[in-house]
N, C-alpha and C positions, 0 to 999 in steps of 0.2 A: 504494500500500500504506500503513495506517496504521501513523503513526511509533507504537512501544509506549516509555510513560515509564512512572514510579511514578505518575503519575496515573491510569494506566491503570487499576491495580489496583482504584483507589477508583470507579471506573465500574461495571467490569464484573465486580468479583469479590465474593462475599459479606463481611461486613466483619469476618468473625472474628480478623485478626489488624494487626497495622500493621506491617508490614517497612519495614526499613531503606530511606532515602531513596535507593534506588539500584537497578540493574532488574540481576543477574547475566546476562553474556555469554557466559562459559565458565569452566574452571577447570581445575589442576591441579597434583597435589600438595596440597601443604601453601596452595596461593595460588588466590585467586578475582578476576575481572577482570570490570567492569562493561561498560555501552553506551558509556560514555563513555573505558575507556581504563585506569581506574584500577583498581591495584593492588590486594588485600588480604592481608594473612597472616590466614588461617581458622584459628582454634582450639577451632571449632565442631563440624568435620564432619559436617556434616548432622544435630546435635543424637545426636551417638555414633551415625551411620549409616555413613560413608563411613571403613570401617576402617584403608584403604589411600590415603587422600588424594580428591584427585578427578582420574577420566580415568588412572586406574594402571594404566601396558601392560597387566601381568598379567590384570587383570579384566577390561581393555575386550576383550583376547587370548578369556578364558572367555566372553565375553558374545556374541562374534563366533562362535564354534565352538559355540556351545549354539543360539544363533538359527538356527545355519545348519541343524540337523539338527531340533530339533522344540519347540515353541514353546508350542503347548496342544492337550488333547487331549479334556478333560472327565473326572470321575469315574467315568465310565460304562467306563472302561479304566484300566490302570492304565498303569508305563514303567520302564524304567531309572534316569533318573537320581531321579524321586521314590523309590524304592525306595531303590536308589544311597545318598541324603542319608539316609536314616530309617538302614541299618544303621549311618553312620557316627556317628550322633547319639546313637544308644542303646549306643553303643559306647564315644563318648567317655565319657557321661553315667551309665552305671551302669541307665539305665530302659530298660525294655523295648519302648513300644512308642508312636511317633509320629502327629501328627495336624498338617498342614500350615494355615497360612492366611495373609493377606497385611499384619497389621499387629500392632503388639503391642497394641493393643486387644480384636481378635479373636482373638488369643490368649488372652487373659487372658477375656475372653467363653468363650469353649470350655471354661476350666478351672474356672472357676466356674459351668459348668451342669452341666461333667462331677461337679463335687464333690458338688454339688445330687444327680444325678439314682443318686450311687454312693451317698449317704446313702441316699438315697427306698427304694431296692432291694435295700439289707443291711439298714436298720433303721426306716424306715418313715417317714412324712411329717414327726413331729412332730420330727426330728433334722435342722434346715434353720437352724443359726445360721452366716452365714461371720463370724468375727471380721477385723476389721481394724485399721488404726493411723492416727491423727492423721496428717494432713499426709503422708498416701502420695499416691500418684497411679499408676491401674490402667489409666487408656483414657479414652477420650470415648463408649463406646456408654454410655446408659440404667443398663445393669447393673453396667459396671465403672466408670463415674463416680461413683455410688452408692458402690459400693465404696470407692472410693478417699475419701483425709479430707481433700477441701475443701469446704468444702459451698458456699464460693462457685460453685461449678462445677456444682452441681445445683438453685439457685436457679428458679425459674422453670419446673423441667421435669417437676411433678412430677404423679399422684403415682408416688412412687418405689417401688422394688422393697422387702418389707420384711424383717424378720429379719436385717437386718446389725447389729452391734456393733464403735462404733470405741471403741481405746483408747491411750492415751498408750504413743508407741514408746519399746523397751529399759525398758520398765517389766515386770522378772520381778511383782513383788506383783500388780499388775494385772491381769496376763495369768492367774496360778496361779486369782486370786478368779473369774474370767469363764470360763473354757475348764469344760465340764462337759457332761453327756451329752447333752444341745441341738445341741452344736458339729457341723456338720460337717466346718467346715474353718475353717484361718486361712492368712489369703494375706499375703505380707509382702515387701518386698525389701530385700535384705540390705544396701543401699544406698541411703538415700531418694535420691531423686534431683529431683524438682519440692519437693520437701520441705525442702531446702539444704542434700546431702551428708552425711547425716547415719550414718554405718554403724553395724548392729548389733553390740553385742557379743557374745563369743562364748558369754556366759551367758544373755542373752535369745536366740539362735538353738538353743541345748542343750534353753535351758527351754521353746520353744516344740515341738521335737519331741516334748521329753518328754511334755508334757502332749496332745501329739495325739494320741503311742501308748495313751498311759492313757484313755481315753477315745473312741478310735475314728476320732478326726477326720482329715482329711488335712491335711497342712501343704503349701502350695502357694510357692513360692518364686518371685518374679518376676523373672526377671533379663531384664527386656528391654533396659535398657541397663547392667548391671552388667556381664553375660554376654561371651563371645563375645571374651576377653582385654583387655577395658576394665580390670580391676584390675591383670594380670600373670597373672591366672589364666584356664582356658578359664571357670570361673565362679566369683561370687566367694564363692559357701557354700563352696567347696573350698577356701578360708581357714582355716576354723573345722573341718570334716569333717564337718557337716550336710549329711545328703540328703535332700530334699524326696521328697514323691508322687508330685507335679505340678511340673512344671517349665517357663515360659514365655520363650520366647524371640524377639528380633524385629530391631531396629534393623540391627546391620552383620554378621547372619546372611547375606547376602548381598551385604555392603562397598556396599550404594546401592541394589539393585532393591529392590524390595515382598518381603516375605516375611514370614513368621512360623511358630512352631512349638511346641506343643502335647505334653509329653514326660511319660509317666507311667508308674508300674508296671504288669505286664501285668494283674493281677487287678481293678485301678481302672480302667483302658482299657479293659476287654469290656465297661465299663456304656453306651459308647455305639453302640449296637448301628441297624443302617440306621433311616433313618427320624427319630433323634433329632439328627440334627445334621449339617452340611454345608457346603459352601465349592465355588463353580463356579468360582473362580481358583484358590483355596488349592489348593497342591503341584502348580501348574504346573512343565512339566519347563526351560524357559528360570530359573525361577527357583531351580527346585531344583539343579541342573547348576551354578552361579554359585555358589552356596551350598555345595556341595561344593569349591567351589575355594576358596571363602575360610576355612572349617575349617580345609583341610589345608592352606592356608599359616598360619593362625594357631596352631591346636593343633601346636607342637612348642615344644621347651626353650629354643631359640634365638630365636624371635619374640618369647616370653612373657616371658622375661629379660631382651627391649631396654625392652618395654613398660616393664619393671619400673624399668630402670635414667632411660627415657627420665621417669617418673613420679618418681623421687627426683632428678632433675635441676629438673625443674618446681617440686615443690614446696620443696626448698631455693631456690632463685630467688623462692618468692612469701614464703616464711618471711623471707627475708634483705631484703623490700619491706616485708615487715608491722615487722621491729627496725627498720631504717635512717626509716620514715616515720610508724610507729606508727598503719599504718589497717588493722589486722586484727586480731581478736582472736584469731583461732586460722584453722592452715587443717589443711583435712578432708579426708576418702577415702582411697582406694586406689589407686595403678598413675596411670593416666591420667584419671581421674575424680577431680578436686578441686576442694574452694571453699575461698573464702577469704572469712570473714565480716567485714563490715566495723564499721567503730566512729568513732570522735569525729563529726566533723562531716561524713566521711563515711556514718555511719549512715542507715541506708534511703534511698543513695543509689545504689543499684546501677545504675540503669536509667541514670541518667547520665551514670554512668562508662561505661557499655558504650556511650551513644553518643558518646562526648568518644574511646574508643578505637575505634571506627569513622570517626571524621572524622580521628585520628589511622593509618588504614589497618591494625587491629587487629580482627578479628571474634571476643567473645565471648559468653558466654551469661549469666544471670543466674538465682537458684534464690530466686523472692520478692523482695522489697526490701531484703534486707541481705548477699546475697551470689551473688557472682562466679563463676561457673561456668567449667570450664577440661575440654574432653571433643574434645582433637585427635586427629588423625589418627595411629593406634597405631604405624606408622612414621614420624612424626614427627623431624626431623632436631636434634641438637643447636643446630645455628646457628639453625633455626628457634625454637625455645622461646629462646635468648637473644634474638633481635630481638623476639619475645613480648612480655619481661620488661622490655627495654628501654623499649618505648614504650608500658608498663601503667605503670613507673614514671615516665616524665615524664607523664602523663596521672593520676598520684596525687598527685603534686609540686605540681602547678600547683591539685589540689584543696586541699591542706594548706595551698597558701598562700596561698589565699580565696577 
């Protein structure tokens, strides 16, 4: 049998990304274990997927009793637990009516054609602007990469879909001058997140509904990794008390398997009518059954207030790294989603640090070259985040001092 290393990957997988110098073995909890033996503390979770750690009884419990009874079926029928997952979701959610699929890309695909195809049909072709924002990030298909405001990201692929407009995020002046009977939608998340943590305020998310109602457009809300009690909240416009049209959702909607979800008011969901649109995975019933489990352990008062608490614990530990060493200039987010930007001679050195905290047995994330991403496991243990913090700040210490 061939021995599998990290060289492996550079053989025989496309070379879209560079992981970490290490091949994972298994994991659980809050900790990840290599081929070789070694440890990590993850404060990654599968990039805000594995809501509950990794290999968490609970889930591996739902994942076991979902497989055993029914697995896929096609859209040609429909089932319980897809059904099941849609009332729980428009229930939590306030929207009426669900559309399943299996990543937040194609989520955010579905919402943006469904917005397309609700303008096309109330008000006619020429009403096809989606507004966007600098430095978002929507997906990797075609449409939502487009969307989304890197354009390093769409370099080379083009040509691209048109009638989109990006503009500088938490910019109200910007947005009131742009948004006009063109618009048919503006897609936004309420937490950049590829962007470097950056949240809305609650006057740019007021000013963005408003101006959709005055004008017709739908406001689409992307919470694929805000979502899903990553702030404290089941979502985090429920901060502020904006409710989107459309509302997308993905990452740890099912704490690890594939999934995604597609949530909208019932009168903007009739415009995808058979024929325009479809998924031969999406709201599989193994996936959707998993995903009912993870809801209903995450939406209650008691999960969402560890988050909350386990999130003001994190970031007083990175605030009190940033006074004691002076390499931050501010740290950002909400609940469990935070960064920390960095500064002196730390500046645009994140990639570094994240791997000086991997060889120190520390797994984090990075949001651009200036700052630190922090999106653990929403049950997260106290002594976990101190051994975090611990050996982020000896891994800052020995940067500071040359």
């Amino acid at each position: 049998m061939t021995r599998i290393t990290r060289q492996t990957f550079d053989e025989v997988m496309f070379p879209c990304y560079t992981p970490m110098d290490m091949v994972v073995a298994r994991g659980k909890g809050s900790r990840l274990y290599d081929t070789e033996g070694r440890e990590y503390l993850d404060l990654t979770a599968g990039i805000a997927v594995n809501a509950f750690g990794h290999c968490d009884e609970g889930l591996v419990a739902a994942i076991a009793r979902a497989s055993a009874n029914l697995m896929h079926t096609s859209n040609i029928f429909t089932n319980t637990s897809t059904l099941g997952l849609a009332l729980e979701l428009t229930a939590a959610t306030g929207l009426d009516r669900a559309f399943f699929v299996n990543s937040g890309a194609e989520a955010n695909e579905a919402a943006l054609k469904l917005a397309r195809r609700y303008a096309f049909d109330t008000h006619g072709k020429e009403k096809d602007e989606i507004i966007s924002f600098n430095d978002s990030f929507h997906g990797r298909t075609l449409f939502s990469v487009t969307v989304g405001g890197h354009e390093e990201y769409t370099r080379g692929f083009g040509p691209l879909p048109g009638a989109i407009t990006h503009l500088p995020y938490n910019d109200c002046e910007a947005l009131r001058r742009a948004v006009s009977s063109r618009t048919c939608a503006v897609i936004l998340e309420p937490i950049q997140g590829e962007g470097g943590i950056h949240p809305a305020t609650e006057e740019f998310l007021r000013t963005a509904r408003e101006l959709c109602d005055q004008h017709q457009a739908l406001l689409i809300m992307d919470e694929i990794q805000t979502g899903m009690g990553r702030t404290g909240h089941l979502l985090a416009c429920e901060r502020h008390g904006v409710r989107p049209d459309i509302l997308t959702l993905a990452k740890a909607l099912a704490g690890g398997l594939p999934i995604g979800a597609v949530l909208a008011r019932g009168e903007v969901a009739m415009h995808l009518v058979p024929g325009t649109h479809g998924s031969t995975f999406g709201g599989n019933p193994l996936a959707c059954e998993v995903a009912r489990y993870a809801l209903g352990r995450i939406n209650t008062p008691a999960f969402l207030a560890r988050v909350g608490e386990a999130g003001q614990r994190l970031r007083a530990g990175l605030e009190e790294l940033g006074r004691r060493l002076g390499c931050f200039t501010e740290v950002r987010g909400a609940g469990l989603l935070l960064g920390a930007e960095l500064q002196g001679e730390l500046q645009g050195k994140s990639g570094a640090v994240q791997r000086e905290c991997f060889a120190e047995g520390l797994l984090i994330l990075v949001a651009g070259q200036g700052v630190l991403r922090f999106t653990p496991p929403l049950n997260i243990s106290d002594h976990d985040i101190d051994e975090a913090l611990s050996i982020l700040g000896r891994v800052l210490s020995r940067h500071r001092a040359g």
